[in-house]
N, C-alpha and C positions, 0 to 999 in steps of 0.2 A: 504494500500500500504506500504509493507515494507521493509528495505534494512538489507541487510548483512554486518557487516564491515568484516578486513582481520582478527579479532578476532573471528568470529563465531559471535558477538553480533548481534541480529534482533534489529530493533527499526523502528518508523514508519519517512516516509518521508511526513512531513505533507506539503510543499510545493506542492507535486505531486495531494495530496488528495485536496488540493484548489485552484490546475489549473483544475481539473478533477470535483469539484465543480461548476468550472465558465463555463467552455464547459455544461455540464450539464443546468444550468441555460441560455446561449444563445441559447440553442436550442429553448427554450420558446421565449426568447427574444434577436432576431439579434441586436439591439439597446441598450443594456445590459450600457456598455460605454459609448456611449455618454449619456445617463441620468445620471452618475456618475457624467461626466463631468460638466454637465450642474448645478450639486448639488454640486459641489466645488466651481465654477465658484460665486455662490449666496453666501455660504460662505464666501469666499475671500473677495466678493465687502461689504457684510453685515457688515461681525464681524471682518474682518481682517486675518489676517497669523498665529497666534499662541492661536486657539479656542480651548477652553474647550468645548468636543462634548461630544453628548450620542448618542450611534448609539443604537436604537431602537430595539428590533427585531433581534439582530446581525446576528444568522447563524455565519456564519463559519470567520465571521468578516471583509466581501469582502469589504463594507464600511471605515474602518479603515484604510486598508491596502492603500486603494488608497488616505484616507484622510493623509495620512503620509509621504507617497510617494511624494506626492503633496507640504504638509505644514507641514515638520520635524519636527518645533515647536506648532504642536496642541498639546495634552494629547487626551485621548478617554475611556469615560466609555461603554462598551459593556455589554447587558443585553439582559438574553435570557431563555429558559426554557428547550430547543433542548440539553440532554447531548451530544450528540453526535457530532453535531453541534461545539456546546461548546467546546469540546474535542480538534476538530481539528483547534478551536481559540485559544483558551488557547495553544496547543503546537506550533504553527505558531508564537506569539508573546512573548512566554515563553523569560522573560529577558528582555523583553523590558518597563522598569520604567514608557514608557510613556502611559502604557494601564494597563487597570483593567478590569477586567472578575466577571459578578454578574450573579447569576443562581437565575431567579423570574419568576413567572407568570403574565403576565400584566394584568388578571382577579383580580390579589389578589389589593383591593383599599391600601393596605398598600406599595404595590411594592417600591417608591420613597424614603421610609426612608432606602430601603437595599443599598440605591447608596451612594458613597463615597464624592460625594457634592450637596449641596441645592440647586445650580443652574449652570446651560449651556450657554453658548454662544448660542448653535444648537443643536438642536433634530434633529437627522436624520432615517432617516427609508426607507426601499423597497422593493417591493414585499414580504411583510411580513405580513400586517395588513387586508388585504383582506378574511385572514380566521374567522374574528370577525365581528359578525354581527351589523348593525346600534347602536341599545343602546351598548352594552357594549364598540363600537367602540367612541364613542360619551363619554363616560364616560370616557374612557381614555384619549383623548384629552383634557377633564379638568384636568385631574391630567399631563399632557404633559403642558398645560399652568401654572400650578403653578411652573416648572423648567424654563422654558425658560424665561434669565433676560429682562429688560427692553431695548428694541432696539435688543433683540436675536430674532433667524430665528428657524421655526421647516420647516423643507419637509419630503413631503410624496412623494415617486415615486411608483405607483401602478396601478391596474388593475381599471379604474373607466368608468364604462358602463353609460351612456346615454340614458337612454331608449326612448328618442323624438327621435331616427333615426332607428331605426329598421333595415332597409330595408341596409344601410351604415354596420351598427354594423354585419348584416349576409354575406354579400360580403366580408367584412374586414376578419371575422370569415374564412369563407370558404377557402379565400388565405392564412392565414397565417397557417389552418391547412395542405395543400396540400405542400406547403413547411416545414412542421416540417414530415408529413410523406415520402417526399424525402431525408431529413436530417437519419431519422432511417435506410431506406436503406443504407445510405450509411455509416452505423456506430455509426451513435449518440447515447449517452447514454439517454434515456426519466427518471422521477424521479422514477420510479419503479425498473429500472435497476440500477440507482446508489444505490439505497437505499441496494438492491440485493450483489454489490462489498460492500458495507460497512457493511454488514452483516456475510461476511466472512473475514475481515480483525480482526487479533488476539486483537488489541487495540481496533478498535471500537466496536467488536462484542457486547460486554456487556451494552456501552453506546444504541447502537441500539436498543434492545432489551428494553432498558428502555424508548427508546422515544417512540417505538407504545402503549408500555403501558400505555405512557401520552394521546398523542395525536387520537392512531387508525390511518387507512390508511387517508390520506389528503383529505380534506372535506373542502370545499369553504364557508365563512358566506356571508355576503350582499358584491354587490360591487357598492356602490352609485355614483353617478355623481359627477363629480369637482363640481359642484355649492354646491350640497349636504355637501363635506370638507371645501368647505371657508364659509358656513355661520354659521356650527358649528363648525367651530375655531374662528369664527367675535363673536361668542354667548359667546365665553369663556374666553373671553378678547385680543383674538388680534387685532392690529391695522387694520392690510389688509391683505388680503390672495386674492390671484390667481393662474393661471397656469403660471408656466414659461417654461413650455417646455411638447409637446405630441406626442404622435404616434395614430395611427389609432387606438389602445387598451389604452394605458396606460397615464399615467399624471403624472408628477412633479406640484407638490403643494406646491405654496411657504409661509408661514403667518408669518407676521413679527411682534414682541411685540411691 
């Protein structure tokens, strides 16, 4: 998405590209906000007003933005592999001292030394960690527990299936697909189609191009049950871990050091 100034200069409006992001993303999930909400809310009561974060997984930095919004005086380290993604983070907070941008793999076991401090207040993450399957997901939450200080919060807000309801988990399924396919009629972008505008935009073309080459088309890894995330955060040294907030799909997971 780009703009014209009265110079002829083109340059990207990346505000536009990370409302156009979050439309995109509530099509999946009409609930999108209040789990944000609910993941400042634990924040706030946890570690206080002015937290050294790591937003997980960042994407386009939707995390951040609202963590700042919120609580002017956090900082926020943003780590991620998505250039593209990346792209329209880095140029959204471009200037702003109180964020840092790290480009890593969270496969790579070495990831944590690319970060700009040895430890967080809060780990935060959403709808991010769902494409990594059991072990390596599990493996990373030990290197997630060696950041997060002592009395620090990590959440997870994600996709986390229970496989004891079956009969729930396909009713739930079936409604919330019939309103995302009344949503497409009536205009929604699905992630294929954005992916589509971001492939034709002059800035991101080149980023794009480089994330299928990472990633390939979007491919789902394990998505385990909340019991499954609090007893391998309880195994890696957190104090306590639960839910603090669900929907019929999705969970906030909260594990406190």
């Amino acid at each position: 998405m780009t703009t014209t100034t009265g110079t002829g200069t083109t340059g990207t409006d990346w505000q536009a590209w990370q409302e156009s992001w979050d439309r995109q993303q509530e099509w999946y999930m009409p609930d999108r906000e209040e789990r944000f909400r609910i993941m400042l809310d634990m924040v706030e009561a946890c570690v206080g007003t002015e937290p050294r974060v790591l937003d997980l997984a960042c994407g386009t930095g939707s995390i951040t933005a609202r963590l700042l919004r919120r609580l002017p005086g956090a900082t926020s380290t943003g780590i991620d592999l998505d250039p593209a993604l990346l792209a329209i983070a880095r140029g959204t907070f471009e200037g702003d001292d109180r964020v840092t941008f790290v480009e890593a793999d969270l496969r790579d076991p070495d990831w944590p030394s690319r970060l700009p401090y040895d430890t967080y207040d809060a780990v935060l993450t959403a709808t991010a960690l769902h494409w990594l399957h059991s072990d390596p997901l599990a493996a990373l939450y030990g290197r997630v527990a060696g950041l997060v200080r002592p009395g620090g919060v990590f959440m997870n807000a994600d996709h986390m299936i229970d496989e004891t309801t079956p009969r729930i988990n396909a009713a739930e399924a079936a409604q919330r697909h019939a309103r995302m396919d009344r949503a497409l009629r009536n205009g929604a972008l699905d992630w294929a189609e954005w992916w589509q505008l971001a492939a034709k935009d002059p800035v991101l073309a080149g980023p794009t191009a480089r994330r299928f080459e990472i990633y390939g088309d979007h491919a789902d890894g394990d998505m385990p049950s909340p019991q499954w995330h609090a007893r391998v955060l309880l195994e890696h040294g957190f104090g306590e871990a639960r839910p603090v907030w669900c929907s019929p799909s999705d969970t906030l997971l909260l594990a406190l050091k």
